[in-house]
PAKEBA-93719 format. One record per residue (C-alpha): residue number from 1; residue in three letters; x, z, y. Coordinates in steps of 0.001 Angstrom, whole numbers, plus 500000, padded with zeros to 6 digits. Example, Ala and Ser with C-alpha at 12.3 -4.5 7.8 and 13.67 -1.06 7.14 Angstrom:
{1 ALA {512300 507800 495500}},
{2 SER {513670 507140 498940}},
END
This chain:
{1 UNK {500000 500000 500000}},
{2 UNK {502832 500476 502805}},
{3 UNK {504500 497285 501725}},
{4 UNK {500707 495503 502282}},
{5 UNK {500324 497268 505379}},
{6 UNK {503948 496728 506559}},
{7 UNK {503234 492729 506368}},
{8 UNK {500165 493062 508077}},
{9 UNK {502044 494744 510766}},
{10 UNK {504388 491939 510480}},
{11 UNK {501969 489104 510698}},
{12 UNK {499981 490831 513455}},
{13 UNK {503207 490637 515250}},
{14 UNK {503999 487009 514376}},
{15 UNK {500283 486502 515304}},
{16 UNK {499324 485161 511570}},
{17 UNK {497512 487981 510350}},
{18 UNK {493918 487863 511190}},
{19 UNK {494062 483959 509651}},
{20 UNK {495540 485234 506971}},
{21 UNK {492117 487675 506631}},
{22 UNK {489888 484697 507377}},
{23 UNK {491139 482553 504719}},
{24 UNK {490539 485640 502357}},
{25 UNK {487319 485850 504341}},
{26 UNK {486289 482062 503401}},
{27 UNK {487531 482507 499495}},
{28 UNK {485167 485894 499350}},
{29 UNK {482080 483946 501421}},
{30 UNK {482437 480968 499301}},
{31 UNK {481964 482561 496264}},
{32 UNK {479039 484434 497459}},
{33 UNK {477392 481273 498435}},
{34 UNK {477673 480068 494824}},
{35 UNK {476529 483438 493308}},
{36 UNK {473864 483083 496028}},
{37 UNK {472754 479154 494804}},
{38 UNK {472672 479913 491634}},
{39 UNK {470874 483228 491206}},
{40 UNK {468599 481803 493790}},
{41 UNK {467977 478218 491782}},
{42 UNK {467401 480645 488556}},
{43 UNK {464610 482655 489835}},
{44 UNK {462988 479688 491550}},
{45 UNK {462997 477872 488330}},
{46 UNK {461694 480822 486519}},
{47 UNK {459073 481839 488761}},
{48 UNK {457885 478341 490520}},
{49 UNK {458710 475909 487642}},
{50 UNK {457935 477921 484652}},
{51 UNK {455808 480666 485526}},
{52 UNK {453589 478852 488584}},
{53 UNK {454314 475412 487150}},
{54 UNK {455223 474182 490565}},
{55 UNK {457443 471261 490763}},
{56 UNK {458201 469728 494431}},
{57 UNK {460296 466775 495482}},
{58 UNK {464164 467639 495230}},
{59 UNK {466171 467449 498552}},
{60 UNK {469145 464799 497989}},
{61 UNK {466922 462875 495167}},
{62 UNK {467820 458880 495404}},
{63 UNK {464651 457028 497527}},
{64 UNK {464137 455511 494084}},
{65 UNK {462309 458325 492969}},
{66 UNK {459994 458764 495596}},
{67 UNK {457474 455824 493807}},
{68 UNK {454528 456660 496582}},
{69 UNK {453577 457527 499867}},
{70 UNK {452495 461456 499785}},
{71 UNK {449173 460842 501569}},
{72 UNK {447344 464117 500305}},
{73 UNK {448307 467714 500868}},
{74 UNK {446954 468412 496512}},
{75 UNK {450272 469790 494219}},
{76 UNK {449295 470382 491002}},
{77 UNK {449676 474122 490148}},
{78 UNK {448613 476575 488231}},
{79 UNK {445676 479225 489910}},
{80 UNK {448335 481639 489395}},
{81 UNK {450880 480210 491714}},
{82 UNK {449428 481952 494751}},
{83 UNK {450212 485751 493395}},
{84 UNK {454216 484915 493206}},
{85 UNK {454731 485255 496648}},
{86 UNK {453092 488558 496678}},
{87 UNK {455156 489712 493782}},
{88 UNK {458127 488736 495415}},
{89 UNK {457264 490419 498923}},
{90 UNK {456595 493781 496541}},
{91 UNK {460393 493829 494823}},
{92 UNK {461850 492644 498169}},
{93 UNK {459837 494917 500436}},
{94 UNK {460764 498586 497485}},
{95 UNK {464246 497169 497283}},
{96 UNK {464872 496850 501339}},
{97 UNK {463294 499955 502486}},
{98 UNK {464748 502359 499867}},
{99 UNK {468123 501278 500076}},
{100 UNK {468942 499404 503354}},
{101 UNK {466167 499310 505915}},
{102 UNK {468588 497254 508371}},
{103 UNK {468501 494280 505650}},
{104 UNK {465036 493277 506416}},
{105 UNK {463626 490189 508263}},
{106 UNK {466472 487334 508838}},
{107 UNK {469645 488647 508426}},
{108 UNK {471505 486379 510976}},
{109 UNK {469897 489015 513715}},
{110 UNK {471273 492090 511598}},
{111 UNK {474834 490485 512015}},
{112 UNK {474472 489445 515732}},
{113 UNK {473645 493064 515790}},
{114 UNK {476418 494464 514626}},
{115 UNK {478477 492188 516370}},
{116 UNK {477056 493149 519553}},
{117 UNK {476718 496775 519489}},
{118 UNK {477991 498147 516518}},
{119 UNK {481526 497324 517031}},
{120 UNK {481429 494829 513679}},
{121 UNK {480341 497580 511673}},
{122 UNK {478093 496476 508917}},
{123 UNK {477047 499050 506225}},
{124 UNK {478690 498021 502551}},
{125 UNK {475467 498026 500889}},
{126 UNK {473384 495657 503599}},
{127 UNK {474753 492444 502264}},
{128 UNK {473712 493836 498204}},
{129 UNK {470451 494818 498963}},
{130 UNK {469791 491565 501446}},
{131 UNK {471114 489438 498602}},
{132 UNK {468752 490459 495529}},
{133 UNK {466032 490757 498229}},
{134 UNK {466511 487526 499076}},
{135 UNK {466603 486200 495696}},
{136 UNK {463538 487288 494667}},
{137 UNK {461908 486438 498239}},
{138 UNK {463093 482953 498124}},
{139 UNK {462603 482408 494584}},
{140 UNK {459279 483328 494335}},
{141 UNK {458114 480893 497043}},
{142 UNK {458721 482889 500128}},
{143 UNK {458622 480435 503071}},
{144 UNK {462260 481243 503871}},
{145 UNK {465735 479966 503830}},
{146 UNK {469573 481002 502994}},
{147 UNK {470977 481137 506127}},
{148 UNK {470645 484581 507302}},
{149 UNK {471275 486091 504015}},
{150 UNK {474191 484315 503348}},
{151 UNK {475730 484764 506575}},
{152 UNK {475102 488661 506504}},
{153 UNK {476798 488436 503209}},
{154 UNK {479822 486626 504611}},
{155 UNK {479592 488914 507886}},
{156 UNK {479301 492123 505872}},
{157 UNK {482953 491271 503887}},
{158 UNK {484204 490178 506867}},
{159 UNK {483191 494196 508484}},
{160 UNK {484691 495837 505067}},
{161 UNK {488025 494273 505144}},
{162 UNK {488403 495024 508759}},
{163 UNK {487786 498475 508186}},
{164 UNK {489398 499343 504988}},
{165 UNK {492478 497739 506550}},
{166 UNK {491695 500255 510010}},
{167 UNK {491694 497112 511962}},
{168 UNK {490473 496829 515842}},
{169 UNK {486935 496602 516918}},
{170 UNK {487593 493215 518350}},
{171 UNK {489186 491943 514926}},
{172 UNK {486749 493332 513210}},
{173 UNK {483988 491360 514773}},
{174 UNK {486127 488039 514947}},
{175 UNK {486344 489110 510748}},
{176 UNK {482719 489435 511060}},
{177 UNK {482185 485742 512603}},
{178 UNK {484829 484137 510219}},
{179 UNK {482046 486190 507002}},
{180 UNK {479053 483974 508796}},
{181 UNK {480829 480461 509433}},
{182 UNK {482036 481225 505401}},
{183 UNK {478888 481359 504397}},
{184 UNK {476902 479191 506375}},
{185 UNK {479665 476674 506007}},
{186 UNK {479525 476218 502047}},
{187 UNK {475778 477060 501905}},
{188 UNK {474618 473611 503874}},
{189 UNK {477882 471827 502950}},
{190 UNK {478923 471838 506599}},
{191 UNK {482374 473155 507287}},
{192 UNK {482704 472253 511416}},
{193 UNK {478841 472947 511535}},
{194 UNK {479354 476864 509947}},
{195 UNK {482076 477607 511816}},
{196 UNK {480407 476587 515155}},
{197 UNK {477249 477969 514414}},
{198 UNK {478959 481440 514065}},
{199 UNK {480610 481946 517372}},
{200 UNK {477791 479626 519267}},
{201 UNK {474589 482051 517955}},
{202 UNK {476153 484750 519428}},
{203 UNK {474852 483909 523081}},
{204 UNK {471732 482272 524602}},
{205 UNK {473634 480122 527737}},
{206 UNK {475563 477475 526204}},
{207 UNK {478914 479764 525618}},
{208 UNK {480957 480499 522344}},
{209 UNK {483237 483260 521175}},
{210 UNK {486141 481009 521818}},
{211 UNK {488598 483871 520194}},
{212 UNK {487362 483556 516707}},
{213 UNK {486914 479787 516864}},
{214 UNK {490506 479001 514953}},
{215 UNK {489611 482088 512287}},
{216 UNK {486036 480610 511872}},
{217 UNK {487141 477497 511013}},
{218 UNK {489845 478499 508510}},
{219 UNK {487172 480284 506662}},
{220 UNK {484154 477943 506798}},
{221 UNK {487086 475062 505262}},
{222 UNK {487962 477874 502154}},
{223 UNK {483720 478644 501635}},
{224 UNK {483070 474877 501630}},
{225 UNK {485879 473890 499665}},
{226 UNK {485528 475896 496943}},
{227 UNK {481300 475468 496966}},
{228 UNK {481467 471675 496877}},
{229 UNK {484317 472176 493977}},
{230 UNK {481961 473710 491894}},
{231 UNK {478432 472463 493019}},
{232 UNK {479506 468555 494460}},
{233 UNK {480272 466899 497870}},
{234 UNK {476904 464935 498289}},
{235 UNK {475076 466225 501437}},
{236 UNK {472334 468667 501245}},
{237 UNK {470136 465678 501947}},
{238 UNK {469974 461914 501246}},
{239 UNK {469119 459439 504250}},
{240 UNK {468547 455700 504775}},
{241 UNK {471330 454228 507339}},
{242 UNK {469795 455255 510525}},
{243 UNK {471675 453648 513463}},
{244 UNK {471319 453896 517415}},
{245 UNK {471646 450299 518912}},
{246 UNK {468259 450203 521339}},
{247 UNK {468728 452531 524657}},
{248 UNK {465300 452406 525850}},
{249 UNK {464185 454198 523009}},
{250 UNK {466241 457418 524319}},
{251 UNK {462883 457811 526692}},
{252 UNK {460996 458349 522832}},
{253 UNK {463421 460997 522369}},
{254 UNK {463361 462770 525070}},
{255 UNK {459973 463360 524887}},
{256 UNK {460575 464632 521045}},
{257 UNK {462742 466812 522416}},
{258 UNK {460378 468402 525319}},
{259 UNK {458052 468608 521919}},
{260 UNK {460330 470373 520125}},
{261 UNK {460956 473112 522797}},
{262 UNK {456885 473629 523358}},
{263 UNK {456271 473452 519564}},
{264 UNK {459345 476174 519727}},
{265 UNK {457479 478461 522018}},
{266 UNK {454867 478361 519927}},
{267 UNK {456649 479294 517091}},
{268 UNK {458656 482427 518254}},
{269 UNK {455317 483656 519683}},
{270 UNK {453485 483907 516481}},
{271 UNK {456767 484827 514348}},
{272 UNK {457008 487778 516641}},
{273 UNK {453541 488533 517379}},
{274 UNK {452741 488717 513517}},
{275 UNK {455459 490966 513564}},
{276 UNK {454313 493581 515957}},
{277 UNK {451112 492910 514191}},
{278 UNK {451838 493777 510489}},
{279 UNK {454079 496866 512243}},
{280 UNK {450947 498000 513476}},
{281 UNK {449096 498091 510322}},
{282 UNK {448701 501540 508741}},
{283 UNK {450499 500895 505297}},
{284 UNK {453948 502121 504009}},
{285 UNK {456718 499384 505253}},
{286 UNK {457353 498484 501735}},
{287 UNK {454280 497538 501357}},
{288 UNK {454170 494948 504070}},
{289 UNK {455831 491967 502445}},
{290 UNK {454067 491811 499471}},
{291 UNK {450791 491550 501629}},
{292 UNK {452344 489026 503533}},
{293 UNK {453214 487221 500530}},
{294 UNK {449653 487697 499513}},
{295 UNK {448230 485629 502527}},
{296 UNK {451454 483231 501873}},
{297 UNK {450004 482741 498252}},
{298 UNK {446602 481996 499428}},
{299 UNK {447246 479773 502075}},
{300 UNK {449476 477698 499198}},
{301 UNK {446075 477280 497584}},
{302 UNK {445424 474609 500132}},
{303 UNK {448753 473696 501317}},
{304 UNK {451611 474255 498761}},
{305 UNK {453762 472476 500576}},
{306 UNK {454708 475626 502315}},
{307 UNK {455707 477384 499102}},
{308 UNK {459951 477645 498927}},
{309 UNK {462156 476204 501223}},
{310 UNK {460493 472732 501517}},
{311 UNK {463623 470481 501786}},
{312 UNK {462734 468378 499377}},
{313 UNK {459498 467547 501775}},
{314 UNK {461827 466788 503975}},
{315 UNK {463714 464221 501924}},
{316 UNK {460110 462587 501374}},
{317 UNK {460311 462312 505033}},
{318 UNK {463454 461114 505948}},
{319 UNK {462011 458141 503095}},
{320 UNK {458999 457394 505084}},
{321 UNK {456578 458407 502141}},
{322 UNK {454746 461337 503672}},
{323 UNK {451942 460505 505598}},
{324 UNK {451320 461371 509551}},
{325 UNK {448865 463512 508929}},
{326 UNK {450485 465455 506221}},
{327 UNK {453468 465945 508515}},
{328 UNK {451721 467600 510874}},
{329 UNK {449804 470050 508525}},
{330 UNK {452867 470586 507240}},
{331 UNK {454792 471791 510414}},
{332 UNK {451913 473611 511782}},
{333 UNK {451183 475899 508653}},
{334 UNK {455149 476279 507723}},
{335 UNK {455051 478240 510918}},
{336 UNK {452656 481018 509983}},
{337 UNK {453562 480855 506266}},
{338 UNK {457385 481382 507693}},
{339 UNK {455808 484537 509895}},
{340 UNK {454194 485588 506809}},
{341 UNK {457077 485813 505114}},
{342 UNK {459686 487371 507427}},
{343 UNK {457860 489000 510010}},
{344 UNK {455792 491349 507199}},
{345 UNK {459429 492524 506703}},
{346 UNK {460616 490053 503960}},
{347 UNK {463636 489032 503034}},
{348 UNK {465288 485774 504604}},
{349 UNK {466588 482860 507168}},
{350 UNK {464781 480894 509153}},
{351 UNK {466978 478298 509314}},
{352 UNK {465623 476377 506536}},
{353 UNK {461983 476603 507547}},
{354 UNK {462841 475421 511016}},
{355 UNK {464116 472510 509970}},
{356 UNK {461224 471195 507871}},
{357 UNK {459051 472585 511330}},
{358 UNK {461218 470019 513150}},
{359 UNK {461364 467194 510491}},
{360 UNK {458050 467064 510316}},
{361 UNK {456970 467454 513741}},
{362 UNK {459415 464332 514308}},
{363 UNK {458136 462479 511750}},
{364 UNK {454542 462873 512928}},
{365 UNK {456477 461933 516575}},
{366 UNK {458100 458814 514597}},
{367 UNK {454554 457618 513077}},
{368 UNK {452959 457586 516183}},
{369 UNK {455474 455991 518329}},
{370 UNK {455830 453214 515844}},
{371 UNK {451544 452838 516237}},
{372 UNK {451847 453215 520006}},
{373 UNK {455314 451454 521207}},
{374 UNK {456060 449371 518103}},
{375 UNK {458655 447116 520520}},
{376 UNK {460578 450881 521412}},
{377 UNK {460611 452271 518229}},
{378 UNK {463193 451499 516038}},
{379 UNK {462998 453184 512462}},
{380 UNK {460488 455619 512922}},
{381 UNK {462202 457761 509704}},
{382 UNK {465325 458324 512266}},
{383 UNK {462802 461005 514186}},
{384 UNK {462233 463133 511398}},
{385 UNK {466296 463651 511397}},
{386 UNK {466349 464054 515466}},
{387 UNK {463472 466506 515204}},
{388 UNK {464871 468900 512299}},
{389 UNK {468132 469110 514986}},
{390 UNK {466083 469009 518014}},
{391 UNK {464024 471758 517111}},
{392 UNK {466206 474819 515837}},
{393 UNK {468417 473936 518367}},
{394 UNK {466016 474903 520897}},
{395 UNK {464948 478274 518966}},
{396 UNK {467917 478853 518094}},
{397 UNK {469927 477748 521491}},
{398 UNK {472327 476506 519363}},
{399 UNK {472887 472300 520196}},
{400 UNK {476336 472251 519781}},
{401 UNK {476550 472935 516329}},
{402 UNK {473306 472519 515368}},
{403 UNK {473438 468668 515640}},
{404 UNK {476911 469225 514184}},
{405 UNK {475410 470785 511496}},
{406 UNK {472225 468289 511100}},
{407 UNK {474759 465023 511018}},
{408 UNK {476839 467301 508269}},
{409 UNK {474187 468202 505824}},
{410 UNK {472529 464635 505921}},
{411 UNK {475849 462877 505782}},
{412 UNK {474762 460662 508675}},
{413 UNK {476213 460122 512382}},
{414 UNK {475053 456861 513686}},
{415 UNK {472219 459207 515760}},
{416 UNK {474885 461158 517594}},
{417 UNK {472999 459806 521074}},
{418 UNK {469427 460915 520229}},
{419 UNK {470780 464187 518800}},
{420 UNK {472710 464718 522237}},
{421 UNK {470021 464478 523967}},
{422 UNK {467138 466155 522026}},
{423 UNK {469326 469287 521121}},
{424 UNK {470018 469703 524641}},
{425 UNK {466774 468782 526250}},
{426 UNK {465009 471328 523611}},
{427 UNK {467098 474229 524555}},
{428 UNK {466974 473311 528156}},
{429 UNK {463581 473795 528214}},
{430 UNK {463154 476631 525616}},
{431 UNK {466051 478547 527249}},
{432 UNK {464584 482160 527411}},
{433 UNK {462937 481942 524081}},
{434 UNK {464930 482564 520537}},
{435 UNK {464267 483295 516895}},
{436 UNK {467073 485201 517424}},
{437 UNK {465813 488525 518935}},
{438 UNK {469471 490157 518853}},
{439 UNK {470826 487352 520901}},
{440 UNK {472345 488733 524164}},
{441 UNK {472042 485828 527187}},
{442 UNK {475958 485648 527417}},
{443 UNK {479434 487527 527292}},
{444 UNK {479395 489196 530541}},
{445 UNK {475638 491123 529297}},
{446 UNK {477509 491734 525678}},
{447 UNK {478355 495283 525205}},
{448 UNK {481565 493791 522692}},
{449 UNK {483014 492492 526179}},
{450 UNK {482222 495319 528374}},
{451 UNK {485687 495662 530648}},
{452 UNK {486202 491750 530378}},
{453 UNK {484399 491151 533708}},
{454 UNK {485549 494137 535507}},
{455 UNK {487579 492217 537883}},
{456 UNK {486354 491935 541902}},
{457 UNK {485834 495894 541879}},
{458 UNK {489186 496735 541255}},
{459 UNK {490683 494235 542837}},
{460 UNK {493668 496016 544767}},
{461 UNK {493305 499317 543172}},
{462 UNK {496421 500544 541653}},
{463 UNK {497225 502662 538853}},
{464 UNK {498788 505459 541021}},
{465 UNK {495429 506143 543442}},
{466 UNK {493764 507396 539929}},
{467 UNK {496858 509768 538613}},
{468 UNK {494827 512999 539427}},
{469 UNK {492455 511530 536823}},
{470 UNK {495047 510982 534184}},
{471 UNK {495599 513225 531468}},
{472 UNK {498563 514843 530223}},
{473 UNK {500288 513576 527623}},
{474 UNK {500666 515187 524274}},
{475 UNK {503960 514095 523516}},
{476 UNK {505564 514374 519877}},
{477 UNK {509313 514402 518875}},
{478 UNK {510202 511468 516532}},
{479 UNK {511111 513986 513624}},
{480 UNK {508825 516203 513685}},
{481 UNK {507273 516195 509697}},
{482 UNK {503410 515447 509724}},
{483 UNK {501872 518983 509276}},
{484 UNK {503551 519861 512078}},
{485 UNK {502029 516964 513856}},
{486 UNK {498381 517924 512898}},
{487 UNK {498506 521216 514529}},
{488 UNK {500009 519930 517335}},
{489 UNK {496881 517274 517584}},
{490 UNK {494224 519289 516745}},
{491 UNK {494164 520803 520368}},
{492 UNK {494941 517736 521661}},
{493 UNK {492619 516352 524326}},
{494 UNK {494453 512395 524279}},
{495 UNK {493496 510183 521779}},
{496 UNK {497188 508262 521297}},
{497 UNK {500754 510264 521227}},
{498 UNK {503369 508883 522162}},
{499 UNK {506386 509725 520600}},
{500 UNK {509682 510600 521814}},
{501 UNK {513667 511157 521137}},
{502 UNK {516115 514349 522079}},
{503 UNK {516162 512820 525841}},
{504 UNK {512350 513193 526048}},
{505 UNK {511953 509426 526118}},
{506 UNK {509030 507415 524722}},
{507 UNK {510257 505207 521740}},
{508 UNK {506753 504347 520201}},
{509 UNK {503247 505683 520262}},
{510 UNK {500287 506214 516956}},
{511 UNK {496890 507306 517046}},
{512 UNK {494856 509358 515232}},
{513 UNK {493545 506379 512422}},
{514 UNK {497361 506045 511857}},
{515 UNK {497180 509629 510895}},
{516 UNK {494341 508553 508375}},
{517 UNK {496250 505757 507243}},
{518 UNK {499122 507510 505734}},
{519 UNK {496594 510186 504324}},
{520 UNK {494717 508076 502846}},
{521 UNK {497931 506758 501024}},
{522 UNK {499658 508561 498233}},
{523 UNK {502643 509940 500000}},
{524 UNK {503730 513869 500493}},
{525 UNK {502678 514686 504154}},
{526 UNK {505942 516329 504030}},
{527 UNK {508054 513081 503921}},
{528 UNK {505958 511799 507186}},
{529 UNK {507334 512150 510247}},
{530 UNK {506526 510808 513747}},
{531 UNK {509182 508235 513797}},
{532 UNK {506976 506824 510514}},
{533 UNK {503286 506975 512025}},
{534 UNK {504555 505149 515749}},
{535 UNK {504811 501186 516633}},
{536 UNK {507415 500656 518796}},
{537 UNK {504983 498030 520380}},
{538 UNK {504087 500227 523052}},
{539 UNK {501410 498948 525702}},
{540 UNK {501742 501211 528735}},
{541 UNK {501026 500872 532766}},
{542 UNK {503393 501859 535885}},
{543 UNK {501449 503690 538469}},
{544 UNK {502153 500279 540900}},
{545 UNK {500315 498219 538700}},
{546 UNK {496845 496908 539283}},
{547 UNK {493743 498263 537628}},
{548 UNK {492447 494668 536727}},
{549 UNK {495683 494202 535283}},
{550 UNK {495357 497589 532985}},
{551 UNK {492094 496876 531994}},
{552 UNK {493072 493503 530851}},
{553 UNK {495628 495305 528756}},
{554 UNK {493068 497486 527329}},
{555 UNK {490516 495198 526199}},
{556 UNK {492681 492312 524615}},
{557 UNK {493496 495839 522067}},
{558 UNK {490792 496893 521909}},
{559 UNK {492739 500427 523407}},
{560 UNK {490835 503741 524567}},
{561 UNK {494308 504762 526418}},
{562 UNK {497243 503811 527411}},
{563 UNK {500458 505183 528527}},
{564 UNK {501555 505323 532627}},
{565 UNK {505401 505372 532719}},
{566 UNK {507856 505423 535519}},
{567 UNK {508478 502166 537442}},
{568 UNK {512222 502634 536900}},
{569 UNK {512158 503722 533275}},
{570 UNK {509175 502264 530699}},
{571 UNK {510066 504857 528620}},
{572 UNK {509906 508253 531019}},
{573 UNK {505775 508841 529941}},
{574 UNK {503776 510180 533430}},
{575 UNK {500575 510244 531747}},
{576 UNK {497699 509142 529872}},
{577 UNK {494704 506683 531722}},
{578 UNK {491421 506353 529383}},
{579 UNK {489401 503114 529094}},
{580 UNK {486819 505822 529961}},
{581 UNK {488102 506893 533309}},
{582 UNK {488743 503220 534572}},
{583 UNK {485015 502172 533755}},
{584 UNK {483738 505326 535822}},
{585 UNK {485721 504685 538488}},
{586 UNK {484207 501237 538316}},
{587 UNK {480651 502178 538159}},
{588 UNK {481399 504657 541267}},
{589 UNK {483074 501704 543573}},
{590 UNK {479764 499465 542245}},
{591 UNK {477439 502281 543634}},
{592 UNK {479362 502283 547123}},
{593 UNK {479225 498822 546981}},
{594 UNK {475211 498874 546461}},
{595 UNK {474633 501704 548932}},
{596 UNK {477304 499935 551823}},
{597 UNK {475514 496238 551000}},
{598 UNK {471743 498448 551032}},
{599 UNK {473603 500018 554573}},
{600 UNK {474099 497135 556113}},
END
């Protein structure tokens, strides 16, 4: 274990280490998503296809097998199809609120979350529970997809190796991001499109968590390499060759896209509203899925094509052999059953059901153009493709790598233009609506980046003005053995130590989690001495410096305190300055501010 943690040191140094951890990330994530495909595949087979005797289309089938248009909403089932759902919804809703309460609903939201205000902390057993609760959900027709279970999974390894290894907050959550772009990555066979998605879902103006771009990437290439090993390289979903030659028929799309945002609206409205509504109901929480999967099942009754995920509806779709009519049934009652599903407290993403909400509200779109502007409209099968993008990208405000992800999982780029533009149009005009309810609007209102936009206030303030607020160091001898050490801390009111040599000089500086460290390993506390717990990396201040400057220092660490030394000798330690102090002294020069600006 100190040899391990010695070449993390090392790599952290040489600025490796956290890719390192991502590609570990990706190999961990990609597995998952196979365990995840395959359990999920079982049960569906067991409980749709044997038990309910429910056999859709198959997403990525060749056009060949599509032999007629589907102009009628009939499946045939058996009359006990409509009780899996409800089944499902029981197991999921007992397995969720006994063991992990936080694993409910759509688990992208539980790992925005926990990326936002839990410091990348995600509980070990979240990703277990929202895995078999997700199984069962999804396999027994729940109107849900793999998204946000698969990315919690990937997040939630992503949170344990951080912490095992006592890593930063801020590495912890770019661990957390690299988990999701794993997972989502291999899941929909879209590398670029996972690794985007993860550090673009974070915010609701068009920004990304630029820092854990590289580590996102690394991972999402490791998840979808070893996922299409195993399981194929074919896209998710087959297409025709759609190409964009005719530029009037961009005005077509951007009314699809100003569709697509209203039909949005709609949609987070009732998925939210049906959750504040089954909250309301006076039954046990457990209970709640199972009766949502109850009305699921008897809506199926009529419309079956809500049952599962629905992509192979979809690839009907994308064929031209689902008729207009159908399409729009379809989208509309996907929405509730989707609500049903997730919003009663089941188990879930809703990044599958939004994109059959969007393929077949662009189909319908496509039909009807191609009746009403037959000279503009092109191939009106190319719409249900723009509309599956258009549309989660404006729930989701994700259009980057949404229509990165869209052009991935069909295996088709010749719409690149009209996915531009409808992505973009759709979360223009959505903007302040998202599926996404843990969504913060962008890094400055992120609590994960509080102290990275501290900048006009102390402008011109240095280090020195605030001494009287510093506290006073507890400084340590570099030999002295580690009991020693932990009765010298215990009183202690600092929360770092820097060490020193006979001259009283600083020559390095630990914490109290590198105390844990070496307890937690199996060495004599005896044999420990300061010299062994301290990184000679020390980050300190001089009292001339600048307190934009020191809280610049603090937050690329991730530090609660740093050291103040003399100007003329780094190493002569003045005193300790907190994270904590700097931010009240900021939040007392932003009240002047208000009262001088209210003043005047």
């Amino acid at each position: 274990m100190p040899i391990f943690s010695g070449l993390l040191n090392l790599l952290d140094r040489s600025g490796f280490r956290l890719l390192i951890l991502a590609a570990l990330v990706g190999v961990v994530s990609g597995c998952g998503a196979l365990a995840f495909y395959f359990a999920t595949n079982s049960v569906e087979h067991l409980m749709l296809g044997q038990i309910g005797n429910f056999h859709p289309p198959l997403e990525g089938t060749p056009e060949s097998a599509f032999s007629s248009v589907i102009d009628s909403l009939s499946v045939p089932y058996r009359w006990c199809l409509f009780l899996l759902p409800a089944l499902g919804g029981l197991f999921s809703g007992w397995l969720v609120y006994k063991y992990a309460p936080e694993a409910e609903g759509h688990g992208t939201d539980g790992a925005l979350e926990a990326f936002h205000r839990k410091g990348g902390v995600i509980r070990g057993r979240v990703p277990i529970v929202k895995t078999v609760a997700s199984i069962v959900t999804i396999g027994s027709g729940g109107s849900a997809g793999r998204e946000g279970p698969i990315a919690q999974i990937g997040a939630g390894f992503g949170s344990f190796v951080a912490t095992k290894l006592g890593l930063s907050a801020m590495d912890r959550r770019i661990l957390l991001l690299a988990g999701m772009a794993g997972g989502v990555g291999a899941t929909f066979r879209s590398p670029l499109g996972g690794a985007l998605f993860a550090v673009e879902v974070l915010y609701r103006d068009p920004e990304f968590e630029h820092e854990g771009l590289i580590p996102c990437i690394i991972s999402s290439i490791i998840a979808y390499s070893l996922f299409g090993a195993v399981t194929g390289w074919q896209p998710l979903l087959a297409t025709p060759h759609f190409r964009f030659d005719h530029p009037l028929e961009l005005l077509l799309y951007l009314v699809l896209g100003v569709i697509c945002a209203l039909l949005g609206v709609v949609y987070v409205k009732t998925f939210y509203g049906m959750r504040d509504a089954f909250r309301m109901l006076p039954l046990p929480n457990w209970q709640k899925p199972a009766l949502g999967g109850l009305a699921l099942g008897v809506m199926a009754l009529f419309i079956p094509q809500v049952l599962g995920s629905g992509y192979g509806w979809v690839q009907a779709a994308l064929y031209g052999k689902m008729a207009l009519w159908v399409m729009l049934v379809v989208a509309l009652a996907k929405i509730i059953a989707t609500s049903l599903t997730i919003s009663s407290g089941g188990s879930g993403g809703v990044f599958a059901p939004s994109l059959v909400i969007g393929a077949m509200l662009g189909g319908a779109f496509g039909a009807t153009s191609e009746l009403l502007f037959p000279a503009l409209t092109q191939d009106p099968r190319a719409y249900v493709l723009v509309g599956m993008a258009g549309f989660f990208a404006g729930v989701a405000n994700a259009p980057i790598a949404t229509l990165i992800m869209v052009s991935e999982l069909t295996g088709n780029y010749g719409l690149l233009a009209p996915l531009m533009l409808v992505c973009v149009v759709a979360m223009l005009v959505m903007r302040k609506n998202s599926i996404y309810e843990k969504q913060v609007t962008g890094r400055f209102d992120s609590p994960a980046h509080m102290g990275d936009f501290i900048i006009d206030v102390l402008e011109g303030i240095t280090v020195g003005e605030l001494a009287k607020k510093g506290r006073k160091a507890t400084l340590i001898p570099e030999g002295m053995p580690l009991p020693q050490i932990l009765e010298r801390v215990a009183s202690a009111k600092t929360a770092y130590y820097p060490v020193v040599n006979d001259a009283g000089l600083m020559t390095g500086i630990f914490s109290f989690r590198d105390i844990r460290r070496i307890l937690n390993e199996d060495i004599p506390p005896t044999l420990v001495n300061a010299r062994d717990l301290s990184t000679h990396n020390v980050i300190s201040a001089t009292e001339d410096e600048h307190l934009t400057t020191v809280m610049k220092k603090l937050t690329s660490r991730n530090l609660e305190e740093i050291p103040v030394v003399a100007s003329d000798n780094p190493q002569q330690v003045l005193y300790m300055m907190s994270r904590r102090t700097l931010l009240a002294h900021y939040a007392e020069q932003v009240e002047k501010t208000k009262e001088s600006l209210q003043a005047g």
